[in-house]
N, C-alpha and C positions, 0 to 999 in steps of 0.2 A: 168596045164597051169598057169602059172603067168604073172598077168596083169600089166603093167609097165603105170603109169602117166606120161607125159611130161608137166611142166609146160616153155614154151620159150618164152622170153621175146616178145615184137611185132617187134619191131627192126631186131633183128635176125632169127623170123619168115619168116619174109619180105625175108631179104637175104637168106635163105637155099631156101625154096620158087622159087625163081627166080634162082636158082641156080638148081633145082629140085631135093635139099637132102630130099624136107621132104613128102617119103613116108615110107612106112612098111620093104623095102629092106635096105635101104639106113639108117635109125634108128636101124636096128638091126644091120648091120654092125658097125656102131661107137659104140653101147653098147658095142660088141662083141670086137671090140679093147679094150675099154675101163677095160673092167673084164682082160681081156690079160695082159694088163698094170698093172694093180692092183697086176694080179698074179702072175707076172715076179718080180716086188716089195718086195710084200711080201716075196718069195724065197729068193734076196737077203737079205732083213734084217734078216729073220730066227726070228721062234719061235715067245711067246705071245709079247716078250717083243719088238721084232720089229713090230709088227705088232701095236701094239697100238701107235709104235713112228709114223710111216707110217700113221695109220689112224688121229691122231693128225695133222702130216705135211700135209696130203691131207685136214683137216677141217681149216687150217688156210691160204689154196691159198687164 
């Protein structure tokens, strides 16, 4: 098992909160998109050399 830290801002706590995203279902759903996204990405760009363009353009959102 791997354990996943969330660190969220208070702001946005506040709003998922009140929205009722933030429990155990609903967090591993968004991860779960999230890696989805990732690995639909990666396929497009192909290979190391996209992958590090990818992880570059994802570290400078």
């Amino acid at each position: 098992m791997t354990v996943l830290t969330l660190h969220i801002p208070d702001e946005l706590s506040t709003q998922a909160d009140k929205f009722g995203l933030l429990n155990e279902q609903s967090i591993l759903l968004a991860f779960r998109q999230f890696l989805e996204q990732k690995k639909s990405k990666k396929q497009e760009l192909g290979g190391a050399e996209g992958l590090v363009k990818f992880m570059a353009d994802d570290f400078n959102r």
